[in-house]
Residue frames as qw, qx, qy, qz and C-alpha x, y, z in Angstrom:
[[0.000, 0.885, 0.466, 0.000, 0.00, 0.00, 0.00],
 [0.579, -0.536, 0.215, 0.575, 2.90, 2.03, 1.02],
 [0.321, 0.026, 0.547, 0.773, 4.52, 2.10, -2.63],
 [0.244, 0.565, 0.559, 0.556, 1.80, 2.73, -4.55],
 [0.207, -0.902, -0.212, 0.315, 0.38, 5.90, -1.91],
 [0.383, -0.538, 0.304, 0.687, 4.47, 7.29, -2.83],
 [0.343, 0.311, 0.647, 0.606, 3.84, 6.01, -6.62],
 [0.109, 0.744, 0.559, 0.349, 0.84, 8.28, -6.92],
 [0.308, -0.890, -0.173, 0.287, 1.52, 11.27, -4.51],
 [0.708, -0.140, 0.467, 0.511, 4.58, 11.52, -6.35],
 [0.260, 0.434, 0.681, 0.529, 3.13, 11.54, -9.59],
 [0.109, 0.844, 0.414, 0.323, 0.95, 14.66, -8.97],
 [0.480, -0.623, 0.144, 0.601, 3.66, 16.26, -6.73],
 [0.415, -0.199, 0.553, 0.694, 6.02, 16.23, -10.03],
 [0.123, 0.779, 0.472, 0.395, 2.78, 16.75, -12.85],
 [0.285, -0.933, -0.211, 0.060, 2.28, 20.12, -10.60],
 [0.393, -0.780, 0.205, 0.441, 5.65, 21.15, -10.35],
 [0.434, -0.020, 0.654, 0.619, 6.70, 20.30, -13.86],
 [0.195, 0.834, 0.515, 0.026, 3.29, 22.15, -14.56],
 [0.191, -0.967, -0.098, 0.134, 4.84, 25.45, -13.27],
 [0.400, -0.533, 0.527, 0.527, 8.65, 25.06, -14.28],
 [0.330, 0.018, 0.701, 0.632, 7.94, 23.77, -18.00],
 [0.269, 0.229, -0.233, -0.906, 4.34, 25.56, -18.52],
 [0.752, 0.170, -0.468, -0.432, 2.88, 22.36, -19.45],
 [0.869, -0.159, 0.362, -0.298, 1.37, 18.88, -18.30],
 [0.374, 0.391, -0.839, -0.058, 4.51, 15.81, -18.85],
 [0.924, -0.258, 0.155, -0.235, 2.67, 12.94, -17.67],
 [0.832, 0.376, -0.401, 0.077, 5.35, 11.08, -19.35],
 [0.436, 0.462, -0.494, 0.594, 8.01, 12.42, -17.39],
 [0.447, -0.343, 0.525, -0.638, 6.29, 12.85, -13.73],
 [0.982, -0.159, 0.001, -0.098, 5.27, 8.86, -14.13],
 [0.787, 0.097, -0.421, 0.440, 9.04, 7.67, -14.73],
 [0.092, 0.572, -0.340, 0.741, 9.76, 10.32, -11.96],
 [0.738, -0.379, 0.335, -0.447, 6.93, 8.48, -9.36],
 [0.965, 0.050, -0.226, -0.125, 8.60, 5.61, -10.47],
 [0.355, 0.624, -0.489, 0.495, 11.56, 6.59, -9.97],
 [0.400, -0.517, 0.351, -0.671, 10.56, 7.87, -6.53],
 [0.810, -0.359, 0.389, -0.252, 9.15, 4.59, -5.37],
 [0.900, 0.268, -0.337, 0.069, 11.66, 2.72, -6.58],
 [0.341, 0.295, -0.649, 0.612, 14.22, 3.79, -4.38],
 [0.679, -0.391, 0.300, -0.544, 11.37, 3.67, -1.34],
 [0.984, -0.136, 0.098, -0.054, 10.74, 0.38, -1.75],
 [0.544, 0.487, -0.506, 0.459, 14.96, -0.24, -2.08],
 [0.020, 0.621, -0.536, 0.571, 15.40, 1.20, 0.75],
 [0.858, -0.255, 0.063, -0.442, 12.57, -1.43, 2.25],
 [0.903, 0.132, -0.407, 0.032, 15.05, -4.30, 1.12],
 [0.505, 0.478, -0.547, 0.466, 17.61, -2.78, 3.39],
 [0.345, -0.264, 0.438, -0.787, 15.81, -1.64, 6.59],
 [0.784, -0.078, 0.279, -0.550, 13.64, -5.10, 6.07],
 [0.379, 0.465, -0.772, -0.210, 15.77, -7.70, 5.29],
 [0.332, 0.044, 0.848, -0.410, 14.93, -10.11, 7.72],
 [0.601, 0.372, 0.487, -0.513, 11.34, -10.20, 6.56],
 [0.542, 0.563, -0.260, -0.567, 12.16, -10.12, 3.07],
 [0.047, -0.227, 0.972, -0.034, 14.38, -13.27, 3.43],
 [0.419, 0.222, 0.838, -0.272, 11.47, -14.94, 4.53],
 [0.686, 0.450, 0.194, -0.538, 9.65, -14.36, 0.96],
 [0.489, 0.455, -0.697, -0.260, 11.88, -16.83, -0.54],
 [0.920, -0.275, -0.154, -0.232, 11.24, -20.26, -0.31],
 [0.513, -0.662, 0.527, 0.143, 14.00, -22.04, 1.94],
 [0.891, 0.024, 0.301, 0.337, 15.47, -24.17, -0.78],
 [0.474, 0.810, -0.037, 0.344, 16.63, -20.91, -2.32],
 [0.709, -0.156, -0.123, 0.677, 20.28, -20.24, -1.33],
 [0.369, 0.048, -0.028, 0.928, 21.83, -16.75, -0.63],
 [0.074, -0.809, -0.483, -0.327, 18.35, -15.11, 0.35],
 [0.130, -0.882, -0.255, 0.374, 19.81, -12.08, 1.64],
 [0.380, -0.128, 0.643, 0.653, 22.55, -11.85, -0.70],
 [0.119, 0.586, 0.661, 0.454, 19.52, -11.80, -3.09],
 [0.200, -0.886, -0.416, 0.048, 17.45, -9.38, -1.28],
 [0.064, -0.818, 0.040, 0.571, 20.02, -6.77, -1.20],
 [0.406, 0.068, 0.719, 0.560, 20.87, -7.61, -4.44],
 [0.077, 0.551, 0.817, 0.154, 17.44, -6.81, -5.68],
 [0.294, -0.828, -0.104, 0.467, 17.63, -3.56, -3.59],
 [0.470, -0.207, 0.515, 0.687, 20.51, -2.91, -5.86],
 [0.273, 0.374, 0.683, 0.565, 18.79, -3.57, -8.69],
 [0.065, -0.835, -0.546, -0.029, 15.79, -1.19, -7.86],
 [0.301, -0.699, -0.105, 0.641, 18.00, 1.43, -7.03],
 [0.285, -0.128, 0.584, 0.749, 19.61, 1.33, -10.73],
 [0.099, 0.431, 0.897, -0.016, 16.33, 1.14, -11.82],
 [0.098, -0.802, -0.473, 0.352, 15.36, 4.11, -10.59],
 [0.114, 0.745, -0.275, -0.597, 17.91, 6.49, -12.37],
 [0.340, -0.049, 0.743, 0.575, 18.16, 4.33, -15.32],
 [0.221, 0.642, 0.713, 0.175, 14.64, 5.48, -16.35],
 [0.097, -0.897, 0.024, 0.430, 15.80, 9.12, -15.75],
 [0.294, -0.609, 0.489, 0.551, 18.20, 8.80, -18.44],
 [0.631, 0.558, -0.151, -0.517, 16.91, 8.90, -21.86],
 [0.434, 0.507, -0.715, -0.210, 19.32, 6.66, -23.33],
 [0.029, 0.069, -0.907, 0.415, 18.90, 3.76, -20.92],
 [0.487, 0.054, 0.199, -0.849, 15.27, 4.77, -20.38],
 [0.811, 0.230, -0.339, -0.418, 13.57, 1.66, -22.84],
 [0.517, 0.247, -0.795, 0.200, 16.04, -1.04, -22.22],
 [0.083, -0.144, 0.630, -0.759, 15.53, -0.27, -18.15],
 [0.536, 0.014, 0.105, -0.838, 11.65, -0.42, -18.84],
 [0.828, 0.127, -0.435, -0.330, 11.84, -3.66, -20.22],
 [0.300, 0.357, -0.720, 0.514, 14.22, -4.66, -17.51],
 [0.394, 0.006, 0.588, -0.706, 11.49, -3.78, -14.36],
 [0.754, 0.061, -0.303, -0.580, 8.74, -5.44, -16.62],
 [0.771, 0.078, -0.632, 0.015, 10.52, -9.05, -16.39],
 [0.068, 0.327, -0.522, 0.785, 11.72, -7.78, -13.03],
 [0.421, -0.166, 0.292, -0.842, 8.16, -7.27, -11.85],
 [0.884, -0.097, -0.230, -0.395, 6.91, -10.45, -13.15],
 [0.439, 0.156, -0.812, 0.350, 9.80, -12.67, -11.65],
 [0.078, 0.152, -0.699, 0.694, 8.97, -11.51, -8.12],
 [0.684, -0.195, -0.074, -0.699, 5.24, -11.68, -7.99],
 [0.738, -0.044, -0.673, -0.031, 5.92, -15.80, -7.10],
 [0.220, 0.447, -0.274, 0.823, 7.47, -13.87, -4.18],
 [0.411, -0.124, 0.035, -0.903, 4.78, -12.06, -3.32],
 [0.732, -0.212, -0.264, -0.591, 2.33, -14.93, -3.21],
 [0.659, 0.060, -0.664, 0.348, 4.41, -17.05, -1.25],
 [0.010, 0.037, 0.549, -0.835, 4.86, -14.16, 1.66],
 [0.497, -0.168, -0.251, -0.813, 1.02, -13.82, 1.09],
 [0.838, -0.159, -0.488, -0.185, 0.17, -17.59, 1.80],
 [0.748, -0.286, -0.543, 0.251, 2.03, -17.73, 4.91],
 [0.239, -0.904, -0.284, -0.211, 0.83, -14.45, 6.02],
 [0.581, -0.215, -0.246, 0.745, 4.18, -12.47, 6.58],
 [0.374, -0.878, -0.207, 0.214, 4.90, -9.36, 7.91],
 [0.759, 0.482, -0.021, 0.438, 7.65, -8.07, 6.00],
 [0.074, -0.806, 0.293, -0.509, 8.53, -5.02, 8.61],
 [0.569, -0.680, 0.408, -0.217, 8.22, -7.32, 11.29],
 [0.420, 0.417, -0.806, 0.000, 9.67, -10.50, 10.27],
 [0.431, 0.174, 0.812, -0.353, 6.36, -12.95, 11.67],
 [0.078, -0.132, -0.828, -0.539, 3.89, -14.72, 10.16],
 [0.032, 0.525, 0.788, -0.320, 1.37, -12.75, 11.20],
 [0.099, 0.199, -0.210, -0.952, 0.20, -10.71, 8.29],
 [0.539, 0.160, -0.089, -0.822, -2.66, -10.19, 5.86],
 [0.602, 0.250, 0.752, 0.096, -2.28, -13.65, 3.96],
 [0.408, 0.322, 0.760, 0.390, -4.25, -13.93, 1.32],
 [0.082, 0.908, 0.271, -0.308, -6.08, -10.70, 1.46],
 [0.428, -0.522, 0.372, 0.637, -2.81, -9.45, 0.65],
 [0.220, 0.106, 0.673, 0.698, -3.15, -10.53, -2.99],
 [0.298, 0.762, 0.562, 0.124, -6.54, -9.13, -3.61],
 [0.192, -0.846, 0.224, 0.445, -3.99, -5.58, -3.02],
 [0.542, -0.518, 0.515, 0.416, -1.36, -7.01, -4.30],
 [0.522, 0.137, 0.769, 0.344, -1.70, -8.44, -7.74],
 [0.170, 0.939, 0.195, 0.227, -4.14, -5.31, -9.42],
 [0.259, -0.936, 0.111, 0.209, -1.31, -3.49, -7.77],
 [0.457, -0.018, 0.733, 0.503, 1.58, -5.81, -9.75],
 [0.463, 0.397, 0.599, 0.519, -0.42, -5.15, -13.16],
 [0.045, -0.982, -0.071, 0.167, -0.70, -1.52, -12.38],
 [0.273, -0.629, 0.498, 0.531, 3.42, -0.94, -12.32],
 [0.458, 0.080, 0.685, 0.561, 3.73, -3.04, -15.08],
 [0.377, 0.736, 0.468, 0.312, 1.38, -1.10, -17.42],
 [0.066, -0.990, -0.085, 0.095, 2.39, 2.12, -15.66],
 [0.554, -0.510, 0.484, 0.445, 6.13, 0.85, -16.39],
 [0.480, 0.500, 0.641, 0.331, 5.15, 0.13, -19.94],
 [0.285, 0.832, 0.293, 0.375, 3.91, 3.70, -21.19],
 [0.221, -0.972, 0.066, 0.043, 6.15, 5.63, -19.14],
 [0.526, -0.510, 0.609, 0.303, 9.20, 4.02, -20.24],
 [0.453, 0.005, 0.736, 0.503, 8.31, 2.28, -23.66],
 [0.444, 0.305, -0.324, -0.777, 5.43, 3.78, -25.15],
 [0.800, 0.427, 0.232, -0.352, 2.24, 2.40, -27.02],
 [0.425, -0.347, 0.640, 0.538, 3.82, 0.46, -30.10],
 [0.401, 0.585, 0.058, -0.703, 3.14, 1.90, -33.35],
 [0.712, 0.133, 0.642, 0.254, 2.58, -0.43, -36.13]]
């Protein structure tokens, strides 16, 4: 819930202030800018919540914090790679596969109702996904046209 609140406050933060500095309404640019934005939130989540995140891999998976700041990592790059024209498309297609890897994730910590701040299994569950998953095909589409564009045949 968290992300998306940043994703969207963001987003009309930057519309509004890009309103008044360029004269004109860049949606383009004030989405890869909330994206931007909660990418490095949720980064910073991998570091300050590692513990919990661990626990959204299953245990046969090796190096799960390794991974998890890894991942961090990755989101961080993420974030200014879509700030940088040149990089901007490649990056977009990057968080796409990105976003669908980790959703298995996501339903895992879901089914055995974690807590990702606290590091217990006493979260939403399943509820979780009825958030979660419309929230997953949100980024992705909202990664999609702010990064690649409609494709023009």
């Amino acid at each position: 819930m968290k992300p998306l609140v940043v994703l969207i406050l963001t987003f009309c933060l930057s519309l509004g202030i890009l309103w008044i500095v360029q004269g004109e309404m860049n949606y383009t640019l004030s989405a890869r800018i909330a994206l931007s934005i909660m990418f490095i939130f949720t980064a910073i989540g991998h570091f300050a919540f590692s513990k919990g995140m661990t626990l959204m891999l299953p245990d046969f998976v090796p190096f799960k914090k390794a991974i998890v700041y890894l991942t961090g990592i990755l989101e961080i790059l993420f974030a200014i790679g879509i700030l940088i024209p040149a990089y901007q498309v490649p990056t977009g297609w990057t968080i796409i596969v990105f976003l669908i890897l980790i959703l298995p994730s996501n339903i895992y910590a879901a089914v055995r109702h974690l807590d990702i701040q606290k590091a217990t299994f006493d979260g939403n569950g399943l509820a979780y996904l009825w958030f979660r998953i419309p929230m997953q095909l949100l980024l992705l589409t909202w990664t999609y046209f702010s990064t690649i564009g409609p494709i023009h045949l």
